[in-house]
Biopython code that builds the backbone (N, CA, C, O; Angstrom):
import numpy as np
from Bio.PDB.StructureBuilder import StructureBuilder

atoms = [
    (1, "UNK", "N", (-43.707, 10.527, -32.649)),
    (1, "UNK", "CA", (-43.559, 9.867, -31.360)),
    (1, "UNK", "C", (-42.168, 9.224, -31.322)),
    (1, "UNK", "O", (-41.685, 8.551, -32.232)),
    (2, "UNK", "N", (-41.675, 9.473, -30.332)),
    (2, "UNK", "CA", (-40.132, 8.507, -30.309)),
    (2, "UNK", "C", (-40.105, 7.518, -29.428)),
    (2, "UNK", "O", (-40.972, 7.563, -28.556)),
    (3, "UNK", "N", (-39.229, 6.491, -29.408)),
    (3, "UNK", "CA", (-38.729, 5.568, -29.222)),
    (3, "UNK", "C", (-39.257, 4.937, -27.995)),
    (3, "UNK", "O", (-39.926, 3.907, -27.917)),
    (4, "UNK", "N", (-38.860, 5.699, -27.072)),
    (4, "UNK", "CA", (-39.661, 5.723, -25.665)),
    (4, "UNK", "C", (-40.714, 5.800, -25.796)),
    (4, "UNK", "O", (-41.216, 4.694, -25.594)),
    (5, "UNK", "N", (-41.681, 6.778, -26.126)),
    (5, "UNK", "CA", (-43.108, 6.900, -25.646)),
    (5, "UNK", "C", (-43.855, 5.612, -26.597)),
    (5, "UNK", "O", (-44.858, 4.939, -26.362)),
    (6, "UNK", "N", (-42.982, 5.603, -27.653)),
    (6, "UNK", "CA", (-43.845, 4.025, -28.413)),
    (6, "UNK", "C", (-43.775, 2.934, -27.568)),
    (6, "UNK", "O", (-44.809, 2.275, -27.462)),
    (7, "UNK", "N", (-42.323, 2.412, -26.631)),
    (7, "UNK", "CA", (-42.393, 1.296, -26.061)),
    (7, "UNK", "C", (-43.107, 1.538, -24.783)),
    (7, "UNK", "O", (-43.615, 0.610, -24.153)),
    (8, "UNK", "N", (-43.152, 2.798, -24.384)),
    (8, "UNK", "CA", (-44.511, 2.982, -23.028)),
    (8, "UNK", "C", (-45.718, 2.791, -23.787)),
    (8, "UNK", "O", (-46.358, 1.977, -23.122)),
    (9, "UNK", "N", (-46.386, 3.090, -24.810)),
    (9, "UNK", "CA", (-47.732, 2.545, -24.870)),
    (9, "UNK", "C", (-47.197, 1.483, -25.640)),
    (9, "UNK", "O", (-48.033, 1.830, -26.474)),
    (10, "UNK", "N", (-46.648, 0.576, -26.147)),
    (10, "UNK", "CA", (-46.326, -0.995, -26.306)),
    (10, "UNK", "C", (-46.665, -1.403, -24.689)),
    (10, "UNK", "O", (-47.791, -1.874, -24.530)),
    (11, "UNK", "N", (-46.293, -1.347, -24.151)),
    (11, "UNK", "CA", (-46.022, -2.106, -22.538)),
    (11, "UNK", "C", (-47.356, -1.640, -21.958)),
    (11, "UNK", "O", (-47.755, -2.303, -21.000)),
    (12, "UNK", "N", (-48.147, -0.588, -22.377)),
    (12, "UNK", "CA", (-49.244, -0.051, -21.608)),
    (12, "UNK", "C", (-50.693, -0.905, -22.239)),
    (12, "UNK", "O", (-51.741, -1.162, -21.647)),
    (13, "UNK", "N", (-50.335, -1.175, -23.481)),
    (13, "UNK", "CA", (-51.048, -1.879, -24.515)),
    (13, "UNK", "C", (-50.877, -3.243, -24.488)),
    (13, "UNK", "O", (-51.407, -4.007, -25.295)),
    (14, "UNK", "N", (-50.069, -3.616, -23.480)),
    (14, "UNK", "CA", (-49.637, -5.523, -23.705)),
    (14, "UNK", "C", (-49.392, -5.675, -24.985)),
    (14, "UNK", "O", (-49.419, -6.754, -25.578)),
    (15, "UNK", "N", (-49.209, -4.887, -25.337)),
    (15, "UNK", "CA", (-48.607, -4.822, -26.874)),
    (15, "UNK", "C", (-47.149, -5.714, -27.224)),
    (15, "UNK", "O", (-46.144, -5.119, -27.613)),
    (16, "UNK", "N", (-47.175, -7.309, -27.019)),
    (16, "UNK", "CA", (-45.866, -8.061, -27.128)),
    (16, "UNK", "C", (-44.679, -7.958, -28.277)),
    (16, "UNK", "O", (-43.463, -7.772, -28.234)),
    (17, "UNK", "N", (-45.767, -8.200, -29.452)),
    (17, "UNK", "CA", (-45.054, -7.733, -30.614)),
    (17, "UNK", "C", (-44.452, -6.562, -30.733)),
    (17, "UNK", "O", (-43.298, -6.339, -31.097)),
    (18, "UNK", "N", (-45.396, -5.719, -30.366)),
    (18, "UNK", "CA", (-44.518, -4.182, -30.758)),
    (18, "UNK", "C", (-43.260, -4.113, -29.518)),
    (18, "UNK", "O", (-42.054, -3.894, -29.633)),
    (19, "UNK", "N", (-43.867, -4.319, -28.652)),
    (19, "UNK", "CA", (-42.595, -4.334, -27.568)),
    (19, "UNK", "C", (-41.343, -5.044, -28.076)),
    (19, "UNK", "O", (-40.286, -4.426, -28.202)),
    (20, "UNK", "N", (-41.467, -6.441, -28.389)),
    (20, "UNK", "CA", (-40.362, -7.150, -29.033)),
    (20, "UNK", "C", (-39.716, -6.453, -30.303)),
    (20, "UNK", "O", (-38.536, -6.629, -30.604)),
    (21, "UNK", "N", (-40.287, -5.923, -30.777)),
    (21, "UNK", "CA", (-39.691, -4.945, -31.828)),
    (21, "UNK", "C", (-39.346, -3.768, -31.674)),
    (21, "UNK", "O", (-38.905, -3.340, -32.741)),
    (22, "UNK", "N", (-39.323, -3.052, -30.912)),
    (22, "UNK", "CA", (-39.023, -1.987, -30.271)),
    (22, "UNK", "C", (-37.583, -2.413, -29.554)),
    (22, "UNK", "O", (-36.624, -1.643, -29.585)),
    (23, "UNK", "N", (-37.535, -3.419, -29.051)),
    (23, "UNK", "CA", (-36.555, -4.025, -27.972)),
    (23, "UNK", "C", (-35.572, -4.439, -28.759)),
    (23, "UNK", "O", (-34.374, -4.466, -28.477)),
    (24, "UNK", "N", (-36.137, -4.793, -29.847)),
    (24, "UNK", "CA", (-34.513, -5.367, -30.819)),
    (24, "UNK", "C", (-34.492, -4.150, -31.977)),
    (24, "UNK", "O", (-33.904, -4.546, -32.984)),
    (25, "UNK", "N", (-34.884, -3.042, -32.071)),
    (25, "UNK", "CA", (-34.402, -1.835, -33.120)),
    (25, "UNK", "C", (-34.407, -0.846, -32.208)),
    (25, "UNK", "O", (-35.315, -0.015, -32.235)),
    (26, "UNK", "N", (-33.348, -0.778, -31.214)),
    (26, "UNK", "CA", (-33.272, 0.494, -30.120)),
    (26, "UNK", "C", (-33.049, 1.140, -31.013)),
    (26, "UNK", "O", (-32.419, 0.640, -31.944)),
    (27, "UNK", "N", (-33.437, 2.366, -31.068)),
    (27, "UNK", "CA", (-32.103, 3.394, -31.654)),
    (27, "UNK", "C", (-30.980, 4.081, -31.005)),
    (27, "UNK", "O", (-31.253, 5.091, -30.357)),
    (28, "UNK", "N", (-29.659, 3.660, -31.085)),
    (28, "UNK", "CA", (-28.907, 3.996, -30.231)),
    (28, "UNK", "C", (-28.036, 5.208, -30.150)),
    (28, "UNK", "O", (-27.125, 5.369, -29.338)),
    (29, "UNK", "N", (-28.480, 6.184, -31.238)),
    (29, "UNK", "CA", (-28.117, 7.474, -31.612)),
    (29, "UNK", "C", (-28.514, 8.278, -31.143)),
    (29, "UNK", "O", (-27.838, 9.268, -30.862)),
    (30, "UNK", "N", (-30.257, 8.116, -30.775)),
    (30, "UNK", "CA", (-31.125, 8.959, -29.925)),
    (30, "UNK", "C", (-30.741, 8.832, -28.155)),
    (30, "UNK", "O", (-31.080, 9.700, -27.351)),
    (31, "UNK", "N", (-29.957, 7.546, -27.773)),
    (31, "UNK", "CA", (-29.613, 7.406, -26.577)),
    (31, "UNK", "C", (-28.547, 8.094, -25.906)),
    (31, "UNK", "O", (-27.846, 7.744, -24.956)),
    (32, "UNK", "N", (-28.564, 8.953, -26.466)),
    (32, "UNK", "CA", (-27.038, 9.939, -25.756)),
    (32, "UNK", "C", (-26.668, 9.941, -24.162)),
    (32, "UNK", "O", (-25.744, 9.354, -23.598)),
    (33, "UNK", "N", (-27.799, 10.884, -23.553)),
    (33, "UNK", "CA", (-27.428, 11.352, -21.803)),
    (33, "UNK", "C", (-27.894, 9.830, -20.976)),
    (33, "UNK", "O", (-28.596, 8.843, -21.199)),
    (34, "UNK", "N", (-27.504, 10.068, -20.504)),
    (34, "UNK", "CA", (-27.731, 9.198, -19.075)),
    (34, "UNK", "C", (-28.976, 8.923, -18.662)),
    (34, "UNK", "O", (-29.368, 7.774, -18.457)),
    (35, "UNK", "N", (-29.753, 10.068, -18.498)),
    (35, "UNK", "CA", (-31.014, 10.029, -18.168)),
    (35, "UNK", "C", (-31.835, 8.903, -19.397)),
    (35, "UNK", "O", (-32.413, 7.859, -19.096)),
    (36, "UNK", "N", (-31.705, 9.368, -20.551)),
    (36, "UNK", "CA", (-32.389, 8.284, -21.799)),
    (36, "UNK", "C", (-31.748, 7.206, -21.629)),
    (36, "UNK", "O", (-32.471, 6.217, -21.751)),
    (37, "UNK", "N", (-30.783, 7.008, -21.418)),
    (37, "UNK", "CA", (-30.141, 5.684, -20.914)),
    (37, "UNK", "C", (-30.723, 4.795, -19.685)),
    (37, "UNK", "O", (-30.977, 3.591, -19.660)),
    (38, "UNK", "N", (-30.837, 5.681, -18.781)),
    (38, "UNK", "CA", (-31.494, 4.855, -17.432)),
    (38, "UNK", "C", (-32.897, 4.829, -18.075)),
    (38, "UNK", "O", (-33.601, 3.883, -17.722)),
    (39, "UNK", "N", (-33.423, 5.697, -18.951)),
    (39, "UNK", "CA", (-35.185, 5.525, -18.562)),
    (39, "UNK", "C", (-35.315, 4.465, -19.753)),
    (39, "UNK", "O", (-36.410, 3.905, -19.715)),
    (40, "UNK", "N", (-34.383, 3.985, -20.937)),
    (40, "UNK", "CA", (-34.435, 3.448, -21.698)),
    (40, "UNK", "C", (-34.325, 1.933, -21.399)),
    (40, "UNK", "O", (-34.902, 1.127, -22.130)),
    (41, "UNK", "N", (-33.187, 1.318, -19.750)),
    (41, "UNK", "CA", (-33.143, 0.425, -19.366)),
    (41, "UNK", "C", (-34.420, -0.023, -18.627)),
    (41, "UNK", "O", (-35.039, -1.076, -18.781)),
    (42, "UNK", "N", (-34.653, 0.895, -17.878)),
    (42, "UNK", "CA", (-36.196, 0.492, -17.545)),
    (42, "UNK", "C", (-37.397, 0.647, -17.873)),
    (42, "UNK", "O", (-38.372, 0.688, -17.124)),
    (43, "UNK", "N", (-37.352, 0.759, -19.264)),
    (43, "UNK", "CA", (-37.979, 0.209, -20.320)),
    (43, "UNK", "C", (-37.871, -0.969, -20.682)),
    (43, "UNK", "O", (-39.032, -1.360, -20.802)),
    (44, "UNK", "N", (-37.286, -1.671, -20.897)),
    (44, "UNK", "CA", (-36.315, -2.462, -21.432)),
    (44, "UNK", "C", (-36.789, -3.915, -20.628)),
    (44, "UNK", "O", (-37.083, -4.985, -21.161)),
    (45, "UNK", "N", (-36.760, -3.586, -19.195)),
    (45, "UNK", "CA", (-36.737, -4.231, -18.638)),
    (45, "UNK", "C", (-38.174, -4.593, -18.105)),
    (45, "UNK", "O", (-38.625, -5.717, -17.884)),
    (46, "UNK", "N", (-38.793, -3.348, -17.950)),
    (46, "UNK", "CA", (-40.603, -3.558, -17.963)),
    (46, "UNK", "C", (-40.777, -4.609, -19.367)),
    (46, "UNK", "O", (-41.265, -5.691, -19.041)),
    (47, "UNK", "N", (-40.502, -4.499, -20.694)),
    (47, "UNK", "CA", (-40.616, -5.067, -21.879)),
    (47, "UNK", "C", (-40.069, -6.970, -21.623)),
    (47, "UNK", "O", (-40.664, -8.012, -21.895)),
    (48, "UNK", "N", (-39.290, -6.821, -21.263)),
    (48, "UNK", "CA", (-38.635, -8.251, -20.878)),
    (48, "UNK", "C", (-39.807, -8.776, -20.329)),
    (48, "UNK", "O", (-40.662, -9.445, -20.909)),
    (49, "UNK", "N", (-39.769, -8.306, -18.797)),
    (49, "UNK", "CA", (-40.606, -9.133, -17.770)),
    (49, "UNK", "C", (-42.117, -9.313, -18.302)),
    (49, "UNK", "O", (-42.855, -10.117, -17.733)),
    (50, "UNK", "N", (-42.592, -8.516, -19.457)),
    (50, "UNK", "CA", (-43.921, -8.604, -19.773)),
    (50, "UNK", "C", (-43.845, -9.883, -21.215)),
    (50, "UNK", "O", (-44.649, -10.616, -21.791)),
    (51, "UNK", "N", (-42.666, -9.632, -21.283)),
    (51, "UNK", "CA", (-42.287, -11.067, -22.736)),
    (51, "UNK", "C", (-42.345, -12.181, -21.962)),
    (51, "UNK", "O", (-43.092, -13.115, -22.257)),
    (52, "UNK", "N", (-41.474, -12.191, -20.778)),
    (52, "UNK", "CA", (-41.605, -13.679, -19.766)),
    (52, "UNK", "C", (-42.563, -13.720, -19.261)),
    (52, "UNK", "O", (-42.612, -14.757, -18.599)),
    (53, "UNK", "N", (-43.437, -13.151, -19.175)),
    (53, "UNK", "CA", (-45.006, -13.443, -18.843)),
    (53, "UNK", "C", (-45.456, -14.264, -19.469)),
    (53, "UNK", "O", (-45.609, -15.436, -19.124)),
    (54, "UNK", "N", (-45.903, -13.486, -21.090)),
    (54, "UNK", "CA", (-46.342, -14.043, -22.136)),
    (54, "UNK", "C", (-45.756, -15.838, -22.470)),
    (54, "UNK", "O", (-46.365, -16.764, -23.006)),
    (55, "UNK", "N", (-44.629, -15.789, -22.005)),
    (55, "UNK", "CA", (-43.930, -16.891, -22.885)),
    (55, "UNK", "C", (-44.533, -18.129, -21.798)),
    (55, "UNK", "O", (-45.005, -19.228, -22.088)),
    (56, "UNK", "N", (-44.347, -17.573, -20.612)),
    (56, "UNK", "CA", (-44.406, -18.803, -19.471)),
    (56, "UNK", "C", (-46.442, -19.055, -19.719)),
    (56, "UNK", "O", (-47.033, -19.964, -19.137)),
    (57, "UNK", "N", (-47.267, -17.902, -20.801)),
    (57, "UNK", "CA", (-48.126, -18.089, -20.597)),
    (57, "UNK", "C", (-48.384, -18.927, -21.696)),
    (57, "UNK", "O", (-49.084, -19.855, -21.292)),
    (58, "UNK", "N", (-48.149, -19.033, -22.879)),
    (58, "UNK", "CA", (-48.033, -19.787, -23.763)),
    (58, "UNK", "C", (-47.606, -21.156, -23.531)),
    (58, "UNK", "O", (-48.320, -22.121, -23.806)),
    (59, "UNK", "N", (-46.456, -21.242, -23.031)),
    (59, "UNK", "CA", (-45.925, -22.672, -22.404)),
    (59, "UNK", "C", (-46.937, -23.274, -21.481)),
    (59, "UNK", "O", (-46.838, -24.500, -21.529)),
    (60, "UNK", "N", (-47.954, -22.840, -20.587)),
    (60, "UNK", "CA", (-48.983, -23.431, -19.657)),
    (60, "UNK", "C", (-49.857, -23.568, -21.006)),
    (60, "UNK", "O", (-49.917, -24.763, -21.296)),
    (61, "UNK", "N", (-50.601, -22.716, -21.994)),
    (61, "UNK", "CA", (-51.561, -23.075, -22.928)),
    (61, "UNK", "C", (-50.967, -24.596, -23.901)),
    (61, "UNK", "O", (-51.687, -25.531, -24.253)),
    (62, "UNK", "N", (-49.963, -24.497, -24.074)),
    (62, "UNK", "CA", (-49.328, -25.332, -24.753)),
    (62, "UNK", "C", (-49.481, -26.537, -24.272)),
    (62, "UNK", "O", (-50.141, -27.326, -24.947)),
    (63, "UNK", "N", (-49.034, -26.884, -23.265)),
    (63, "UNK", "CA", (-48.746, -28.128, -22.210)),
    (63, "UNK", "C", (-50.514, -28.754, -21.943)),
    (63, "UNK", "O", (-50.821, -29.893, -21.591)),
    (64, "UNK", "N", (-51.391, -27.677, -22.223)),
    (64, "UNK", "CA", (-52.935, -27.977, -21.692)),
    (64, "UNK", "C", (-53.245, -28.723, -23.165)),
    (64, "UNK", "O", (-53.654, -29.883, -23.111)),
    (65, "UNK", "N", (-53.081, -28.149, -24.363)),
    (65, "UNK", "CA", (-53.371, -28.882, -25.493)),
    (65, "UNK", "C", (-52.477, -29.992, -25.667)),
    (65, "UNK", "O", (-53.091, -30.931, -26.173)),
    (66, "UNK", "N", (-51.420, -30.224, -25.475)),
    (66, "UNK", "CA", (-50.474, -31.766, -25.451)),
    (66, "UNK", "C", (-51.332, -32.787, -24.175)),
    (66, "UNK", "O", (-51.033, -33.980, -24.113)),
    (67, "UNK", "N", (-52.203, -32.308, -23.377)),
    (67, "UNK", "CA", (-52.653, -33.063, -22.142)),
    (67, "UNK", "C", (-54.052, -33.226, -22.800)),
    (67, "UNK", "O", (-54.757, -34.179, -22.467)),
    (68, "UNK", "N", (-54.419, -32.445, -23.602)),
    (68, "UNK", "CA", (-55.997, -32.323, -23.993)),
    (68, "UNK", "C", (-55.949, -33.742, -25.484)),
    (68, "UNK", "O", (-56.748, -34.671, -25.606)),
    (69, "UNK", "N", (-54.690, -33.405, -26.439)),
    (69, "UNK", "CA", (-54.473, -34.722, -27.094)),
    (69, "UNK", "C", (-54.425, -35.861, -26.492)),
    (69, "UNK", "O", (-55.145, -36.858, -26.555)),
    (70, "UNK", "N", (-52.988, -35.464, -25.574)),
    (70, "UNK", "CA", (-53.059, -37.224, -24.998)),
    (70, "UNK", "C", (-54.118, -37.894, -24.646)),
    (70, "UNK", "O", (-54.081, -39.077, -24.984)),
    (71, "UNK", "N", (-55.454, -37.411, -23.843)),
    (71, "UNK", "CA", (-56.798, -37.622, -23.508)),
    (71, "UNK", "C", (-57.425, -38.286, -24.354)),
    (71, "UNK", "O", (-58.084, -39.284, -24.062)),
    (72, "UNK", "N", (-57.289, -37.765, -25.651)),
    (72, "UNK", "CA", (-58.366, -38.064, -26.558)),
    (72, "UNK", "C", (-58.067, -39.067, -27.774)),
    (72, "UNK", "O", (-58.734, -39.483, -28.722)),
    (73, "UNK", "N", (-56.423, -39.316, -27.194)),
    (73, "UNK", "CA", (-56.179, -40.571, -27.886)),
    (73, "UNK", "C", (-56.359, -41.818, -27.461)),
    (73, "UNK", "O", (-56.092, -42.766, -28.199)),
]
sb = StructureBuilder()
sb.init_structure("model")
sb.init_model(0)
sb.init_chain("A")
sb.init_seg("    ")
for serial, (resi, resn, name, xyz) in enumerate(atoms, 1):
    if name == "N":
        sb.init_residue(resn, " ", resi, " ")
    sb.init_atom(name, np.array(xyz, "f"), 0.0, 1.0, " ", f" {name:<3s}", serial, name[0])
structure = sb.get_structure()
């Protein structure tokens, strides 16, 4: 499987980790034409926006347990 079709089922899988790892070991040897280039950016960029999901979703879980302490002190 290459590069691409791993970070399409990463992203199809909510797969964060693998996406984040995929996203920082492009291989940039396999990226030659244009076409792998454009379909590789929007990859890239599906992968991002599904990391800023995650993160802004963590930051709301986060903020609920700092509110759930303060409570119970």
């Amino acid at each position: 499987m290459n590069w691409h079709d791993k970070l399409k089922v990463a992203i199809l899988n909510n797969n964060t980790q693998e996406v984040y790892q995929l996203i920082v070991d492009i291989p940039k040897e396999n990226l030659k034409t244009i076409e792998d280039l454009l379909s590789a950016q929007t990859l890239i960029s599906q992968g991002i926006e599904m990391l800023e999901r995650d993160k802004q979703e963590l930051q709301k879980q986060m903020l609920q347990i700092k509110l759930a302490q303060k409570f119970l002190e």
